[in-house]
C-alpha positions in Angstrom: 111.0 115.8 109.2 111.9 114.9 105.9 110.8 115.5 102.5 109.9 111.4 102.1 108.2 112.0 105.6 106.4 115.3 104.3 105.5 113.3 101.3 104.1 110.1 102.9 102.1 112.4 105.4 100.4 114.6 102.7 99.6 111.4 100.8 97.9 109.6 104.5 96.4 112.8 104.3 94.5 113.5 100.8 93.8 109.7 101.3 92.0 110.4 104.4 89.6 113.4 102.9 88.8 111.3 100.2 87.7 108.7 101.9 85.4 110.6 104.2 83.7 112.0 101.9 83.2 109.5 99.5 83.5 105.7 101.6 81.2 106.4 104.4 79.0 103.9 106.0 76.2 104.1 103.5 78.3 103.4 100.8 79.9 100.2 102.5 76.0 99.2 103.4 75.0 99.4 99.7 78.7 97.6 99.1 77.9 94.5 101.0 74.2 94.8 98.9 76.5 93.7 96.0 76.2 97.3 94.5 79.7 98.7 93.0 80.3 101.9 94.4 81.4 103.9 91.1 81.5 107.1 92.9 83.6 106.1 95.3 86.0 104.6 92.6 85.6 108.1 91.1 87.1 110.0 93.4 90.3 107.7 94.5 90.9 107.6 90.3 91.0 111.1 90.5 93.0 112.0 93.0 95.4 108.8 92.0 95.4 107.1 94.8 95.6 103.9 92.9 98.3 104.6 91.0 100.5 105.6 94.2 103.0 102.5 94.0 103.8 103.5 90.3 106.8 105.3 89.6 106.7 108.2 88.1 107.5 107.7 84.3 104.6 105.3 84.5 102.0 108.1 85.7 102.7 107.6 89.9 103.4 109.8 91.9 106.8 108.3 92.7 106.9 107.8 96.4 108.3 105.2 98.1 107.1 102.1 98.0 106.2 102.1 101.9 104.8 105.3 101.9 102.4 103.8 99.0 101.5 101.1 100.7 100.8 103.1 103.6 97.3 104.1 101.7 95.8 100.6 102.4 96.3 101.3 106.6 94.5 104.9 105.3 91.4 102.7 103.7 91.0 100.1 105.7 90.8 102.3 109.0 87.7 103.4 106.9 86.8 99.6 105.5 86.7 101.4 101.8 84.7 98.6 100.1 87.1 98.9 96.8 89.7 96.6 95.6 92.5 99.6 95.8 95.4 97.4 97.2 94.6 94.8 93.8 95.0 97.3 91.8 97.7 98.4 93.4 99.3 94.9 93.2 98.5 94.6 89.2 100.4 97.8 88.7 103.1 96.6 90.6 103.2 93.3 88.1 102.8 95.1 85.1 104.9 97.9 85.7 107.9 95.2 87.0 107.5 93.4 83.4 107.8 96.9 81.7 103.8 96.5 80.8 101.8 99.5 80.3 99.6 99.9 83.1 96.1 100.6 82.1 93.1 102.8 84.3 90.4 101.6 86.1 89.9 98.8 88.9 92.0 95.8 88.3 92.6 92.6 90.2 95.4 90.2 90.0 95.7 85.7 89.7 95.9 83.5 90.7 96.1 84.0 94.2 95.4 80.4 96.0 98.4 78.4 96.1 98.5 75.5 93.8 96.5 77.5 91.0 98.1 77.9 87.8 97.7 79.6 84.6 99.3 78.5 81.2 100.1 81.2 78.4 100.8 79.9 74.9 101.7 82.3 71.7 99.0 82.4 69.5 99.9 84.3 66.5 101.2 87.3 66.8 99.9 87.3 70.6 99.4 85.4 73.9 96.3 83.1 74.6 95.9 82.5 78.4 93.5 79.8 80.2 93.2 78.5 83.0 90.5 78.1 86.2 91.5 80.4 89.2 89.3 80.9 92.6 89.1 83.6 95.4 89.8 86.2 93.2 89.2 89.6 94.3 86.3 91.7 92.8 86.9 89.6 89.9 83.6 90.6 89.0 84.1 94.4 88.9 87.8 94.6 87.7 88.7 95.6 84.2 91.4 93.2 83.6 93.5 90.8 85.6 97.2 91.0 86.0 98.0 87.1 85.7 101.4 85.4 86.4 101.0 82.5 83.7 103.7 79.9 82.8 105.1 79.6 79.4 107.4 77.2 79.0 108.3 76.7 82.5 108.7 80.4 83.0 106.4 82.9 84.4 105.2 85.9 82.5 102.8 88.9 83.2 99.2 89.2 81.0 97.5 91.8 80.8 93.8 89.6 80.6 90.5 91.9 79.3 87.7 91.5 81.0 86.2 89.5 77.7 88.5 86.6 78.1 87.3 85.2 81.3 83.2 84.1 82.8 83.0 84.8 86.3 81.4 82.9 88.9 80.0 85.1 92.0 81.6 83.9 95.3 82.4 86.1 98.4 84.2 86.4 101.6 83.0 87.0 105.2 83.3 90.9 104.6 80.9 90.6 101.7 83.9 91.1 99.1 83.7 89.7 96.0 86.1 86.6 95.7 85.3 85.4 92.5 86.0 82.2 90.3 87.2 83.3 87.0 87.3 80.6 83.6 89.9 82.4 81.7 90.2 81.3 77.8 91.5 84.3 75.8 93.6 86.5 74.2 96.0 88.3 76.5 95.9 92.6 75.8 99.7 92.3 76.6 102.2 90.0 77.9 106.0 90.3 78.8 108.4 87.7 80.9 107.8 89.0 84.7 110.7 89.4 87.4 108.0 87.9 89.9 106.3 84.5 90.2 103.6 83.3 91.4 105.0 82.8 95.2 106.1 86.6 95.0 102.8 87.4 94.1 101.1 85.6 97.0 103.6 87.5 99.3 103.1 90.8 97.7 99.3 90.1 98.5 100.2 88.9 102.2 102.3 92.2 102.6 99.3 93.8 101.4 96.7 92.5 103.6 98.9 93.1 106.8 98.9 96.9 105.5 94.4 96.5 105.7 94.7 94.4 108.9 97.0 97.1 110.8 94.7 99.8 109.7 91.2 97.7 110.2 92.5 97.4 114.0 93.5 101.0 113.9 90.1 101.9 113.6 88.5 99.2 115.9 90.6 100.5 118.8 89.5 104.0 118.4 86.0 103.4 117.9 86.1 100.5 121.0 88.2 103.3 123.3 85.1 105.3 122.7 82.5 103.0 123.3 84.1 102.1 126.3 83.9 105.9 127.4 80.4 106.4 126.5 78.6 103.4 127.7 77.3 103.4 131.2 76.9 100.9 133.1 76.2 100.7 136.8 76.6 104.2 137.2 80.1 104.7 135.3 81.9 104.3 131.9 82.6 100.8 131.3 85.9 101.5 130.7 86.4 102.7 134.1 86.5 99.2 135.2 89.5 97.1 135.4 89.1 94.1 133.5 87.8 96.6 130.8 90.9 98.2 130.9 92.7 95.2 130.5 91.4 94.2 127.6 91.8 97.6 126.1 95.3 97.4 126.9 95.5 94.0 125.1 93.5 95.6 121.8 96.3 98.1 121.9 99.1 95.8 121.9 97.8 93.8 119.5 97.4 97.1 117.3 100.8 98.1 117.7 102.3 95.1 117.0 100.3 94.7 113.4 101.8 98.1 112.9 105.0 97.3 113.6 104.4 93.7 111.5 102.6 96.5 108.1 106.0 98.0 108.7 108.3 94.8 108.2 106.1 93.8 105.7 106.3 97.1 103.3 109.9 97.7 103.9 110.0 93.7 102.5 108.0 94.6 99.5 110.6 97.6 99.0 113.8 95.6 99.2 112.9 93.4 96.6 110.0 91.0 97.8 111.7 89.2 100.5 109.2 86.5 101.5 110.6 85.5 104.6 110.2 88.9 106.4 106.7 88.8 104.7 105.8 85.3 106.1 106.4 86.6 109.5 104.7 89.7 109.1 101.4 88.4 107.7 101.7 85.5 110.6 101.8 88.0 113.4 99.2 90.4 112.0 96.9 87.6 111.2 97.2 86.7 115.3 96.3 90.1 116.1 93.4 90.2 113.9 91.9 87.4 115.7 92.5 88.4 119.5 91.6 92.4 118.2 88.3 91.6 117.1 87.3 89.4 119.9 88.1 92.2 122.6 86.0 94.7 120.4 83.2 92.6 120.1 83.6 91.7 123.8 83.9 94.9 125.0 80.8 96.3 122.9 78.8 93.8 123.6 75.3 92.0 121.4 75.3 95.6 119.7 78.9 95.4 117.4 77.7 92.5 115.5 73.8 93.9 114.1 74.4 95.6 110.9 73.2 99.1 112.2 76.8 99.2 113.8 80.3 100.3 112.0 82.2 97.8 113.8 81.1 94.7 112.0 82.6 96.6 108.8 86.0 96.5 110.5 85.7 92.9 112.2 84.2 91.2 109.4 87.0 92.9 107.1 89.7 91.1 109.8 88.5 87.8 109.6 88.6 87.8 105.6 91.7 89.0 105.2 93.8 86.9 108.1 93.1 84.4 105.7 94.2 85.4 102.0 97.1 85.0 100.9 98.1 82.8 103.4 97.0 82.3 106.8 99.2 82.2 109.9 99.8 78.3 109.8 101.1 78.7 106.3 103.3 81.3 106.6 104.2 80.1 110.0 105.1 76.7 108.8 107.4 78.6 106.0 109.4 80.4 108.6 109.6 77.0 110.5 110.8 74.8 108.1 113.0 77.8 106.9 114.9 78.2 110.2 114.8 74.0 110.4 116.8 73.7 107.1 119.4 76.6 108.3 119.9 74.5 111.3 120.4 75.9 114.9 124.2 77.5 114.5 122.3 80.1 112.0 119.1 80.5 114.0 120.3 84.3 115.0 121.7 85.6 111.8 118.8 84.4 109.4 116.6 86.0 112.2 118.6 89.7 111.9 118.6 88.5 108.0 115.4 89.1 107.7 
């Protein structure tokens, strides 16, 4: 083993504790109440979980960049109702423009394609406006890390929480996916090596990290089901066409896995989109077929509130959707491969 290995591990790991102890199922109950679970935040600001794709000199802990991302499989195994892979993303804005990266739960616009933000210098500063939907926990973050355009380029600002009004909207999940009116004076603003495509893609890498660890969880806890419910006088899962779909939920598991992987190493190299664009495509198919075989195989039971599974399920269905669904991303790698024409079908394939 290595030390990266050693590294990424004891990171899963602290991850893991934290969120036992402090994201269990009565704090994702009072989450989908609308009620901001500060304790929870608490505990991942203090053991720095949110600052793990930061580099060191800009108070991370300087791991590699899949090994950071590798925390978002960590929280959504447990559906950690927190907006830890936004934050995540802001920092990764921020610190790309050379920004100071400020503490506390951020989020990060705009995120539907086709939204824009303008920045104009005002002063000595930046004034930034602009209309921008579906943003996560817009209503809990501190700030928003917003690609803007100033003239013609795109920048970074830093946006305080004072410069925007917030309209309450939501996902399937329960998340907050918020409408923010944004009309003031940027905390900090720097020309960004990322637009607001990369951005999108950074969130699609992100959201294939949640979806491979939301399907993590649902195959454990449908393995077990399967063992523990009786039904004509043996585990369910003793019967075939049980064990077929199992087989299937496993599959599709593995190959979101294998799709967060792509999709991190992507993010690592430099934000390659294309890699990205297949990974979120393929994890967004497995989300789909995963949750129907868990909700299949437990029956009228996974979807009442009572049970964890909706936590997981309703957590896939969101986020197959953001930041692209599959017939956007798949229609990228399509007319992609189209335009480099059949003779280069193989090597952009290996290329990315």
């Amino acid at each position: 083993m290595t030390e990266t290995d050693s590294t990424g591990d004891l990171l899963r790991e602290t991850a893991s504790r934290v969120f036992q102890e402090h994201c269990g199922t009565d704090v994702s109950r009072s989450a989908d109440g609308g009620i901001w679970p500060a304790a929870a935040w608490a505990a991942v600001a203090e053991a720095g979980l949110h600052r793990a794709l930061l580099p060191e000199d800009a108070g991370g802990y300087g791991v590699a960049v899949t090994d950071a991302l590798s925390l978002l499989r960590v929280a959504a195994e447990h559906a950690v109702p927190l907006p830890l892979a936004e934050t995540m993303m802001a920092h990764f804005l921020l610190a790309g423009a050379g920004l100071a990266v400020p503490d506390g739960p951020l989020t990060v616009a705009p995120v539907v394609s086709g939204e824009t933000l303008l920045l104009t210098r005002e002063g000595a500063g930046f004034r930034v406006r602009g209309t921008v939907s579906r943003v996560p926990w817009g209503r809990n973050a501190e700030a928003v890390a917003a690609i803007a355009s100033l003239d013609g380029m795109a920048w970074v600002a830093l946006v305080p929480r004072a410069a925007w009004t917030c309209e309450h909207e939501q996902n399937v999940a329960r998340e907050p996916r918020d409408r923010l009116t944004i009309d003031g004076l940027a905390l900090a603003a720097a020309p960004s090596p990322h637009d607001a495509d990369a951005l999108r893609a950074v969130g699609a890498a992100m959201r294939v990290q949640q979806i491979a660890g939301a399907l993590t969880g649902i195959t454990a806890m449908t393995v077990q089901y399967a063992q523990d419910r009786v039904q004509f006088g043996k585990p369910i899962g003793k019967f075939q066409a049980v064990q077929q779909n199992l087989a299937v939920l496993a599959g599709q598991t593995a190959a979101a896995s294998a799709a967060a992987d792509l999709a991190a190493e992507a993010v690592a190299n430099g934000v390659k989109i294309l890699p990205i664009a297949a990974a979120k495509a393929r994890a967004g198919e497995a989300a789909s077929i995963g949750a129907g075989i868990a909700h299949q195989v437990h029956g009228a039971i996974g979807f009442t509130f009572e049970h964890n599974l909706q936590f997981l399920t309703r957590r896939l269905w969101s986020w197959r959707d953001e930041f692209g669904n599959e017939a956007s991303w798949n229609r990228l790698v399509g007319r992609h491969m189209a335009a480099a024409g059949g003779d280069r079908l193989w090597a952009e394939i290996v290329a990315a």
